[in-house]
KEZA-879532 format. One record per residue (C-alpha): residue in three letters; x, y, z. Coordinates in pm, 1 decimal. Layout:
+-----+----------+----------+----------+
! res !       px !       py !       pz !
+-----+----------+----------+----------+
! ala !        X !        Y !        Z !
...
+-----+----------+----------+----------+
***
This chain:
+-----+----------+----------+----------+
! res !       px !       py !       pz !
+-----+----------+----------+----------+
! unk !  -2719.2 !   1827.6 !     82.9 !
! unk !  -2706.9 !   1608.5 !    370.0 !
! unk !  -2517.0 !   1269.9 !    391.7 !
! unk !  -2697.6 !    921.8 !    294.4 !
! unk !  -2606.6 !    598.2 !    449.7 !
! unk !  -2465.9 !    387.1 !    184.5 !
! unk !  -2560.0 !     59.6 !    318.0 !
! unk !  -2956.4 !     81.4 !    245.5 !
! unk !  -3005.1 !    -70.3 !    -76.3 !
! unk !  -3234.8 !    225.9 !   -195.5 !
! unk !  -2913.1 !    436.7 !   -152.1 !
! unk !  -2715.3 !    231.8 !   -315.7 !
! unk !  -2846.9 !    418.8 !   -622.4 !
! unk !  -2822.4 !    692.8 !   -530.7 !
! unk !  -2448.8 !    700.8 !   -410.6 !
! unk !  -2388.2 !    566.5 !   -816.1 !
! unk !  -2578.5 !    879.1 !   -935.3 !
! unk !  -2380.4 !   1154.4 !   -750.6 !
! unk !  -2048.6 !   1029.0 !   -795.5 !
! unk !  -1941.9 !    857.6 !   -469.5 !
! unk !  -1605.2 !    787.9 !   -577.0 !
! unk !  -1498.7 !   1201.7 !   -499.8 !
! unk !  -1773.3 !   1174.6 !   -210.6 !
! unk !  -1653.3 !   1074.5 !    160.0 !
! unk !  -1780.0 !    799.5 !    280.1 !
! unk !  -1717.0 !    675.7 !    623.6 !
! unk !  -1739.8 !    270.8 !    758.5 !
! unk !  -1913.8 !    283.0 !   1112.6 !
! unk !  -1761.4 !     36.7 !   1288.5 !
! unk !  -1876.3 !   -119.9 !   1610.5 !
! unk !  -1985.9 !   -404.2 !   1810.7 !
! unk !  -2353.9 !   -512.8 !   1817.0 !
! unk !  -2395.5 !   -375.0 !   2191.5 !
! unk !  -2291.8 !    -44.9 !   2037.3 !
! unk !  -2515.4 !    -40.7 !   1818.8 !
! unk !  -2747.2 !    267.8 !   1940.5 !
! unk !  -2455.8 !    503.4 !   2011.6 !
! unk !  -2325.6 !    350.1 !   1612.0 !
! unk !  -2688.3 !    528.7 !   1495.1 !
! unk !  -2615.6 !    836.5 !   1684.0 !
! unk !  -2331.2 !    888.3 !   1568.8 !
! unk !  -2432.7 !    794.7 !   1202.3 !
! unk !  -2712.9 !   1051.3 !   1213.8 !
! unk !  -2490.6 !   1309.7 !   1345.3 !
! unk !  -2281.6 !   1268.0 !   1076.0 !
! unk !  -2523.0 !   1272.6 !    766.0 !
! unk !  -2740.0 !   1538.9 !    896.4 !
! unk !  -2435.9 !   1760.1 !    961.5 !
! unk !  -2293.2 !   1758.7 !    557.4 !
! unk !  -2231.3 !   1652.9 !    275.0 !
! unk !  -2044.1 !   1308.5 !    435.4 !
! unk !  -2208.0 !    950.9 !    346.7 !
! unk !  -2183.9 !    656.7 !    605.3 !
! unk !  -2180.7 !    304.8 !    575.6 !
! unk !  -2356.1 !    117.2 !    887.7 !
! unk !  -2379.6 !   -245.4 !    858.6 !
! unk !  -2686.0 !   -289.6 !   1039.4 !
! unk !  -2871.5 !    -88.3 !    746.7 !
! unk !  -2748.1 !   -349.9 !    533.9 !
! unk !  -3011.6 !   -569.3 !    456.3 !
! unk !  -2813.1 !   -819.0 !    258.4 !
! unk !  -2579.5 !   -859.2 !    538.5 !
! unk !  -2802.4 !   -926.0 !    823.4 !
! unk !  -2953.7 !  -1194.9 !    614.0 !
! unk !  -2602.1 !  -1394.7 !    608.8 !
! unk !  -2549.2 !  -1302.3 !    996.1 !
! unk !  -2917.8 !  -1448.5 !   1039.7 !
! unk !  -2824.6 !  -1773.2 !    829.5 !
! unk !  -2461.3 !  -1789.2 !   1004.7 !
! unk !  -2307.9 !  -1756.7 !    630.8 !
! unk !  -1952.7 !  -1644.3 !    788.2 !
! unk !  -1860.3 !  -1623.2 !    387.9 !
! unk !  -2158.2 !  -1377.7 !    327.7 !
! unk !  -2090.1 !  -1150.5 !    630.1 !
! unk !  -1760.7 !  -1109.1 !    561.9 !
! unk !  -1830.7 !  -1030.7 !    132.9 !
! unk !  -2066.3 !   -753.0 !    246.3 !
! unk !  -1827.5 !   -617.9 !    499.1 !
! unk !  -1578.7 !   -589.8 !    249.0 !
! unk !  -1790.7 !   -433.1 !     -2.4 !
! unk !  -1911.0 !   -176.3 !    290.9 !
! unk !  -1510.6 !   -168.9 !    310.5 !
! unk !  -1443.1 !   -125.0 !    -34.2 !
! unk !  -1727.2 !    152.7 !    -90.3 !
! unk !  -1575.7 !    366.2 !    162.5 !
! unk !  -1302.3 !    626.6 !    228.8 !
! unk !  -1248.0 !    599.4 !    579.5 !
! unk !  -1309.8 !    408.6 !    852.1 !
! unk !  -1448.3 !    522.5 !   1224.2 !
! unk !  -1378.8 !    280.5 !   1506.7 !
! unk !  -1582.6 !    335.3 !   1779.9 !
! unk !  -1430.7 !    199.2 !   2064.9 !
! unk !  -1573.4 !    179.0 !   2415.7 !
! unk !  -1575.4 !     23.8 !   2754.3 !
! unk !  -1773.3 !   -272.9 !   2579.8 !
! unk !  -1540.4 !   -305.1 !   2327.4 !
! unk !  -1255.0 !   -380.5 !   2569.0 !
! unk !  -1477.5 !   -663.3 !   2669.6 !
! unk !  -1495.3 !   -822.0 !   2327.1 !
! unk !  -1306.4 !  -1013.5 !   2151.5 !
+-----+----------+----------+----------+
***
């Protein structure tokens, strides 16, 4: 059975029903100009086992707070992503070195 990505809110459900707590789940992390190699990467990862993702920019809830500028919102659902997960990917490239 593939992977699902966690942050969808249809998913949500579904990572309650089949026991994510014994299931990995790995945090996509990322800047925003990263974004399409961030999907990549998450697809490569679901389609390849039985290993769920979180990806924030699936995450409805928290792209409405980025949209409203609710710096107490983004950083609730980023912890939650956090908190849902058991590890953590850093993707790290020459943009990221430009960031701060």
């Amino acid at each position: 059975m593939a992977g699902i990505n966690r942050a969808l809110v249809e998913n949500r459900r579904l990572a309650k029903v089949h026991d994510s707590a014994s299931k990995p789940c790995i945090f996509l992390s990322h800047i925003s100009v990263d974004k399409t190699a961030a999907i990549a990467i998450g697809d490569y990862i679901t389609k390849r086992g039985d290993i769920d993702i979180y990806l924030d920019i699936n995450d409805r809830e928290l792209q409405e707070a980025a949209r409203a500028g609710n710096a107490e919102g983004i950083t609730r659902f980023i912890e939650q992503g956090l908190s849902n997960s058991s590890h953590i990917m850093c993707l790290v490239s020459a943009n990221t070195a430009k960031s701060w």
